[in-house]
VMD Tcl script that draws the C-alpha trace (Angstrom):
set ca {
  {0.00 0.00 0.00}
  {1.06 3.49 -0.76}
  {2.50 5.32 2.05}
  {3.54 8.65 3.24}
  {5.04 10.66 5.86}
  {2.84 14.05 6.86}
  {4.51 17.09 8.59}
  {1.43 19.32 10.30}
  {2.56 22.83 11.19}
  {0.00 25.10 13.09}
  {-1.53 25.36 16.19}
  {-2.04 21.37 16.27}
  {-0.93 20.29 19.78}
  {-2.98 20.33 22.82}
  {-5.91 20.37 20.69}
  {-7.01 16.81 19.91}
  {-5.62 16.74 16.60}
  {-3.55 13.74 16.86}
  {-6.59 11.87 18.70}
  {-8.87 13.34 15.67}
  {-6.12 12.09 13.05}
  {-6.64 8.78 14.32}
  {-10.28 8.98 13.93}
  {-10.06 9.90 10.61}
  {-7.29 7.35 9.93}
  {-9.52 4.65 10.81}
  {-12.97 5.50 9.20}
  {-10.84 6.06 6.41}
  {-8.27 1.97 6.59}
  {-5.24 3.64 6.97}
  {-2.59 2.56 9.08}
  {0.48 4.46 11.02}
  {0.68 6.94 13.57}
  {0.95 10.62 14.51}
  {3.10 12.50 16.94}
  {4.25 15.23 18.24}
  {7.40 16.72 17.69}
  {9.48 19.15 19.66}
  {9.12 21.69 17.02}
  {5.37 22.04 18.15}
  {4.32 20.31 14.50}
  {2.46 16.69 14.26}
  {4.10 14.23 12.11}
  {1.87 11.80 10.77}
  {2.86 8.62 9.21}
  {0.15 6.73 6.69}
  {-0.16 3.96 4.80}
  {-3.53 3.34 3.11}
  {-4.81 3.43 -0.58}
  {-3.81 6.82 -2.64}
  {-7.92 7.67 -2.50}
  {-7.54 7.18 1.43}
  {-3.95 9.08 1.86}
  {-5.57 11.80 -0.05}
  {-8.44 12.39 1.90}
  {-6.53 12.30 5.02}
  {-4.50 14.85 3.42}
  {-7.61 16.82 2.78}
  {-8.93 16.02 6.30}
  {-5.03 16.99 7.51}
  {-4.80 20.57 6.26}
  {-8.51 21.67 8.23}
  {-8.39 19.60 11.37}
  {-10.19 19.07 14.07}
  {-12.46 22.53 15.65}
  {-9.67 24.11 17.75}
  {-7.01 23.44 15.61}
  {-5.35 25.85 13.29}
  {-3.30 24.56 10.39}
  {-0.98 26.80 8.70}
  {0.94 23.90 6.31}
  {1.30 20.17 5.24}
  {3.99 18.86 4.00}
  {3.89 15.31 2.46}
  {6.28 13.10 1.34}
  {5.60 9.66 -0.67}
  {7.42 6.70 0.46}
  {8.40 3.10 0.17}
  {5.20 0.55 1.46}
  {6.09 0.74 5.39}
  {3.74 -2.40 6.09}
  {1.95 -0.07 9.02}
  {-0.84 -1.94 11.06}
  {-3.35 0.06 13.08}
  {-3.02 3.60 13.80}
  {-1.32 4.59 17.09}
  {-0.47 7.86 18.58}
  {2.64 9.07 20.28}
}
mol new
graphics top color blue
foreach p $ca { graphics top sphere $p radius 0.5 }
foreach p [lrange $ca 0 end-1] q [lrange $ca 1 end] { graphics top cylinder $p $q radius 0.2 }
display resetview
């Protein structure tokens, strides 16, 4: 399955957005996980079908309610062979 790595910059800790991500994730049957990172951005690391990686991207760049996205980045990689979608 396709996969690739998402780099959310924004107000998008403390707000439920990695929680949210991995509601969305899941409705959507794609695997990985998202975290924080000390920069204060969310990395998010999916592997799904290209329909389902590009709706999370679409779902990515608004968020959940108190979140405020400024960018996404996205990068395509190898098949990761991801299983469930954890947070961290």
């Amino acid at each position: 399955m396709p996969t690739a790595r998402f780099v959310v910059i924004g107000k998008v800790q403390g707000v439920f957005y990695r929680a949210s991500t991995r509601e969305q994730a899941l409705a959507l049957g794609v695997s990985g996980h998202a975290e924080n990172r000390r920069d204060g951005s969310v990395e998010v690391l999916a592997s799904g079908s290209a329909q389902a990686l590009d709706a999370l991207e679409r779902w990515l760049r608004k968020g959940p309610p108190m979140a405020a996205v400024a960018t996404v980045g996205r990068e395509d990689l190898p098949e990761q062979g991801l299983r469930g979608f954890q947070i961290g």
